[in-house]
C-alpha positions as CSV (number, residue, x, y, z in Angstrom):
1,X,98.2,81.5,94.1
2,X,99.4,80.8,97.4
3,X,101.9,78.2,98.3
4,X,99.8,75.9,100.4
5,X,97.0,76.0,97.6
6,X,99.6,75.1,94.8
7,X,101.3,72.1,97.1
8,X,97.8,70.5,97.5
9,X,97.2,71.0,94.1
10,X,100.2,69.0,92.6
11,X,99.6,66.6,95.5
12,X,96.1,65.9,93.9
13,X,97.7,66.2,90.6
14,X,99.1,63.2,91.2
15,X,96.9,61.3,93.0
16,X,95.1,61.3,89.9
17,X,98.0,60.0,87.3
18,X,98.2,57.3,89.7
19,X,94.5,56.6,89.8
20,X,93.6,56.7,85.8
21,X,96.7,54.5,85.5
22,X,95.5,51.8,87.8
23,X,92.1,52.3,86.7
24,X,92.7,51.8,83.0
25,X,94.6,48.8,83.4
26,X,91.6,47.1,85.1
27,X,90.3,44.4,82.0
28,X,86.7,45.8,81.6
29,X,85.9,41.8,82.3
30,X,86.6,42.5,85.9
31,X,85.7,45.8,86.7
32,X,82.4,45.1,88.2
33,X,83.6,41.9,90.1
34,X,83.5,41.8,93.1
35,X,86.2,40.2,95.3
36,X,85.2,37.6,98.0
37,X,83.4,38.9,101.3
38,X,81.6,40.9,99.0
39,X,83.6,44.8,98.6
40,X,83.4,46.9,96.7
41,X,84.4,45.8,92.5
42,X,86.8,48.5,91.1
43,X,84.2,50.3,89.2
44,X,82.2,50.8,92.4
45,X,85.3,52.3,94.0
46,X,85.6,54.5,91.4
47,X,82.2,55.6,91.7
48,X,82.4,56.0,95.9
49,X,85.9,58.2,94.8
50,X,84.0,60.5,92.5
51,X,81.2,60.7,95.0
52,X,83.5,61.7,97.9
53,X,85.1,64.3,95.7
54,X,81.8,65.9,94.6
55,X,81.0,65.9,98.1
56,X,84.3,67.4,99.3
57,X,84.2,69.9,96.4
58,X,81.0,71.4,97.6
59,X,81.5,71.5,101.4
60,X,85.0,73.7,100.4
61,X,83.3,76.0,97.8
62,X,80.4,76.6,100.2
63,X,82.9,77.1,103.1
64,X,84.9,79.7,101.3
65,X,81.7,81.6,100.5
66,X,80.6,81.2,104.3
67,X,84.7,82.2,104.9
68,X,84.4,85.3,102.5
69,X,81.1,86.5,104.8
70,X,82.6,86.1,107.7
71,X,86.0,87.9,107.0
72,X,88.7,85.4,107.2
73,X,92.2,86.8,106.3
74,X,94.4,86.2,104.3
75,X,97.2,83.6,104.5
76,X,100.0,84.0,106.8
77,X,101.7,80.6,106.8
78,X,103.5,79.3,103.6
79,X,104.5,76.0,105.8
80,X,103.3,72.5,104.3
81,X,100.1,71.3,105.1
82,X,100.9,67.8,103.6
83,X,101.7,66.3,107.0
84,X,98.9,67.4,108.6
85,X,96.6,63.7,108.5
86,X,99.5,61.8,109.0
87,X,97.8,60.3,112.3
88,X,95.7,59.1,110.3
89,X,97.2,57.1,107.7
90,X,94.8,57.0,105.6
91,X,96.7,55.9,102.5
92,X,97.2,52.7,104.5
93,X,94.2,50.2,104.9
94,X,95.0,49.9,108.5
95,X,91.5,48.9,109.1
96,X,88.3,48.7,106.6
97,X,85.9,52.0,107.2
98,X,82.8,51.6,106.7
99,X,81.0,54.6,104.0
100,X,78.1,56.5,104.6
101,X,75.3,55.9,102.9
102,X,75.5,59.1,100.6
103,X,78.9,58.0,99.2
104,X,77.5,54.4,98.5
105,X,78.4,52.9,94.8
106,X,75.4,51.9,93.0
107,X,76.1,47.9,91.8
108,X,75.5,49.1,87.7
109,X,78.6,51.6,88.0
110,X,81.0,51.3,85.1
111,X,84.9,52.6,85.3
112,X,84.3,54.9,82.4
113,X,81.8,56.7,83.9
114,X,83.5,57.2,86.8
115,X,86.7,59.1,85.1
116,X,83.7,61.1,83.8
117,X,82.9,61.9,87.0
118,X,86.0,62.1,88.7
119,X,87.1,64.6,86.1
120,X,84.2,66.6,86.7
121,X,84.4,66.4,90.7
122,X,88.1,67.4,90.2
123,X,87.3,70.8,88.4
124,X,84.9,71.6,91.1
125,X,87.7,70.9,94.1
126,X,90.3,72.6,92.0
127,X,87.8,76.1,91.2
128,X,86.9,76.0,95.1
129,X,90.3,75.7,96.4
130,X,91.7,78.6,93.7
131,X,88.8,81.1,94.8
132,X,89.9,80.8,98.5
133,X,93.3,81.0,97.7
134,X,93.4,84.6,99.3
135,X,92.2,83.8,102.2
136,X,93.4,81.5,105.5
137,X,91.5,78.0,104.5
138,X,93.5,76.6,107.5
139,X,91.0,79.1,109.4
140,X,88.1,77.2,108.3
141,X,86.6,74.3,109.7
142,X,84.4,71.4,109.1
143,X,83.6,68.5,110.8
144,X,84.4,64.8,109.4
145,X,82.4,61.8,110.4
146,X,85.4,59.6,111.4
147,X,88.4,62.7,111.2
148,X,86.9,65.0,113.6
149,X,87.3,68.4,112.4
150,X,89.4,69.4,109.9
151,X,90.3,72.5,107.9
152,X,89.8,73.2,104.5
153,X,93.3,72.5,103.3
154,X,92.9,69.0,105.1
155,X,89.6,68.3,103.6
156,X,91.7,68.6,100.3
157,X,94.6,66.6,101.2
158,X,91.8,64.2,102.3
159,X,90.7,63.3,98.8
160,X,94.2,63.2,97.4
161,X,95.2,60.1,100.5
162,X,91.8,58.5,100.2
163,X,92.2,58.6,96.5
164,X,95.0,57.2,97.4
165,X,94.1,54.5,100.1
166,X,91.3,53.2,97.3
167,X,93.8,52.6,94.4
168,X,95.8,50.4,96.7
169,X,92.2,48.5,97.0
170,X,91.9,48.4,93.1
171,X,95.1,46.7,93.1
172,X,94.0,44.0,95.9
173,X,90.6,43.7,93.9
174,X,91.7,43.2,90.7
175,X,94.5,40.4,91.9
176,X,91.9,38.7,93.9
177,X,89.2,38.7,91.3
178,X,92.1,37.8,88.2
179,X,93.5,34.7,90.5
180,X,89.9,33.5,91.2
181,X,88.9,33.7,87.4
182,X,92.3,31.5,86.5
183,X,91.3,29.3,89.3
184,X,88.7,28.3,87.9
185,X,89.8,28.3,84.5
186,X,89.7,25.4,82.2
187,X,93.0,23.8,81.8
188,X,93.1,23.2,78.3
């Protein structure tokens, strides 16, 4: 496997530790509560994470088929592509994005099914990525609705910092939601 493949793959890796850590220290009570102004509860974010990665799963496997038509070469760079969103900072909740539609949490989501999920959307990214691990995925291209285009080894690092950027919002959520419940708390 080439080296660029096997970086992003620890990268997401973990991502991951980090996630099912924060996520399984969420009290079930307040999973599905939301904070005020009304975002998303931390089993919703769960569910928009698995969603994404689904989504960015397929886009990669069906861009490596369309790569493997269309003759793209093999790698030639084994310099790190972990840098390359940086302008973005998209770890950091610099300022709220908005999600399509198609990566919209239903209300009813539960954490546990999410981990399901995200397991399941994780296999996918990781089979797609291996089988175009002989050829140039910096080569291929696909636009992003706020990112602008971005190759197929940035599409990956994209789930890893958005994984990212949304376990920094569990941790907001659940402090908000956890004050406002001993807030309003009985003082016994």
């Amino acid at each position: 496997m080439r080296p660029r493949v096997q970086e992003l793959l620890t990268y997401l890796d973990a991502t991951r530790v980090r996630l099912v850590a924060t996520a399984t220290e969420v009290n079930p009570a307040f999973a599905s509560v939301r904070p005020r102004g009304g975002t998303w509860s931390s089993a919703e974010i769960m569910a928009h994470l698995a969603m994404v990665e689904s989504g960015v799963a397929r886009l990669i496997a069906r861009s490596v088929d369309w790569a493997r038509t269309h003759g793209i070469g093999p790698e030639e760079s084994d310099e790190s592509i972990m840098s390359s969103l940086d302008k973005f900072s998209m770890a950091e909740a610099l300022r709220p994005m908005a999600a399509p539609a198609m990566v919209t949490p239903k209300e009813d989501s539960t954490i546990e099914q999410s981990l399901a999920s995200l397991e399941r959307s994780r296999a996918g990214l990781r089979e797609a990525l291996i089988a175009g691990s002989d050829m140039d995925l910096s080569a291929v291209k696909r636009p992003h609705a706020s990112l602008g285009d971005l190759n197929l080894y940035q599409w990956a690092l994209f789930v890893g910092q958005h994984e990212e950027r949304h376990r920094r919002q569990i941790e907001r959520t659940i402090a908000e939601v956890t004050e406002r419940a001993s807030e309003s708390a009985p003082i016994v």
